[in-house]
C-alpha positions as CSV (number, residue, x, y, z in Angstrom):
1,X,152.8,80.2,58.7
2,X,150.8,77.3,60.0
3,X,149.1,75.2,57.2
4,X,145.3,75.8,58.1
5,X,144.1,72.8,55.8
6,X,146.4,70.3,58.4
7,X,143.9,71.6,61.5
8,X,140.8,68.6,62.7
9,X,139.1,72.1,63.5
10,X,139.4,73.5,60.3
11,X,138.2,70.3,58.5
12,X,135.6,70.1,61.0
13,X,134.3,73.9,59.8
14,X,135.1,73.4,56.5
15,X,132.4,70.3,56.5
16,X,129.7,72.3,58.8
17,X,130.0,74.8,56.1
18,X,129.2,72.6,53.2
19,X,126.4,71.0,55.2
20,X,125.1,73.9,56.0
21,X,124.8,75.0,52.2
22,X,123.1,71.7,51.2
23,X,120.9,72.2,54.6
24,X,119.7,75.4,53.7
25,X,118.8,74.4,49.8
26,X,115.4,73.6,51.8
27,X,114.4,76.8,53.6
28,X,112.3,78.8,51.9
29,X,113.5,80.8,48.8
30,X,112.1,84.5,49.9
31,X,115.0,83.9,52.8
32,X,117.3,83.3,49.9
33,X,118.2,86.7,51.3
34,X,117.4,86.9,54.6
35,X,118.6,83.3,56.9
36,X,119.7,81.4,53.9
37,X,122.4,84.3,53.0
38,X,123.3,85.2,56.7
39,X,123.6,81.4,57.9
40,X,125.6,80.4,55.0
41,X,128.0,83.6,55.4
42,X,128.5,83.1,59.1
43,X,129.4,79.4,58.6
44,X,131.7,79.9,55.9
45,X,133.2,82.7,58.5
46,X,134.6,79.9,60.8
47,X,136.9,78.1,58.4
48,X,137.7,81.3,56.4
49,X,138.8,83.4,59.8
50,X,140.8,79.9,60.8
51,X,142.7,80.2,57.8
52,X,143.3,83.9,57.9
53,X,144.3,83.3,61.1
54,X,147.3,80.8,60.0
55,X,148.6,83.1,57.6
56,X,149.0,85.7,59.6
57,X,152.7,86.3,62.0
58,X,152.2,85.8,65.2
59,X,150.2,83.5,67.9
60,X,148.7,86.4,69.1
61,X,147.2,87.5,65.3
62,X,145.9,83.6,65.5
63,X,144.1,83.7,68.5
64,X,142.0,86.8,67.6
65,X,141.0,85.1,64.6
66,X,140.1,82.0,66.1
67,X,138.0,84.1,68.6
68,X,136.3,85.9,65.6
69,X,135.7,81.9,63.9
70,X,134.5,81.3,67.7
71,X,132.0,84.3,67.5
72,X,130.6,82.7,64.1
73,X,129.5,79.4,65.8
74,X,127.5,81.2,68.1
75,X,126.0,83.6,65.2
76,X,125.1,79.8,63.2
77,X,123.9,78.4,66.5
78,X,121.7,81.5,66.8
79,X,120.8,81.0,63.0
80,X,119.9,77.5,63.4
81,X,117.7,78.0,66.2
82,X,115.5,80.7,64.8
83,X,115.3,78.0,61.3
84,X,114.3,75.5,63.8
85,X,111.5,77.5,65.6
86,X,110.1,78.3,62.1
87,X,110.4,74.7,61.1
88,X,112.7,75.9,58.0
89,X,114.1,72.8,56.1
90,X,114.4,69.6,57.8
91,X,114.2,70.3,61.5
92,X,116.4,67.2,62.8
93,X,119.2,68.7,60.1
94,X,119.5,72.0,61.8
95,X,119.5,69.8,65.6
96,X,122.4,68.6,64.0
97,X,124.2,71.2,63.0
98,X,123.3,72.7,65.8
99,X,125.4,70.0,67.8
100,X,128.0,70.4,65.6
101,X,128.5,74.4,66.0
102,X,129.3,73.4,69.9
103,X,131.8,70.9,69.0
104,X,133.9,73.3,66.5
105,X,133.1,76.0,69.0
106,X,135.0,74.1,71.8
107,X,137.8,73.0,69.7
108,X,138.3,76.4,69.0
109,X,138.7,77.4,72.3
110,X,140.9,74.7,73.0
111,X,142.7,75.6,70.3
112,X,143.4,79.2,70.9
113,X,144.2,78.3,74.6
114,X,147.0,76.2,73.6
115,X,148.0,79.3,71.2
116,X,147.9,81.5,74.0
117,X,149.6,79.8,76.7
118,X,153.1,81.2,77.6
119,X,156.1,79.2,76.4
120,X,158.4,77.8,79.3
């Protein structure tokens, strides 16, 4: 069992997560239920799916998880955009994390390729 708190990209979701809850304080509170809920969700998806990943038995189990925490950036990314098109909260904010979605998004795949490649 890996230790999921240890991983950069795992700290890296875990903040993109909290920013994302302080980001979204400013949309508009009749998408308390709609964006708000569904953004939030889908970035607390990445870290929770890395960690569920690392406490499950084998590399394989890992992997698919990290593809699932990969599958949430693009979801946020997605998110983000449409909040930026509808000028929801502070538009700059969501560029941001926007950026910041492709970054944990490529260190996941980094991440599971190392899990995936075939010991010698």
């Amino acid at each position: 069992m890996r230790d999921f708190r240890e991983l950069i990209v795992w700290q890296k979701a875990h903040k993109f997560a909290l920013d994302v809850y302080v980001a979204t304080r400013g949309f508009p509170s009749d998408e308390r239920f709609g964006l708000t809920s569904q953004l939030r969700r889908a970035a607390v998806s990445i870290g929770a799916n890395i960690a569920e990943g690392c406490g499950r038995e084998t590399d394989r189990e890992l992997a698919r998880h990290l593809a699932i925490a990969g599958g949430s950036t693009s979801e946020c990314e997605c998110l983000l955009q449409i909040a930026v098109d509808l000028r929801f909260g502070v538009v700059e904010q969501c560029l941001s994390l926007m950026d910041r979605t492709r970054e944990v998004r490529r260190m996941l795949l980094a991440y599971r390729r190392y899990v995936e490649k075939p010991e010698t």
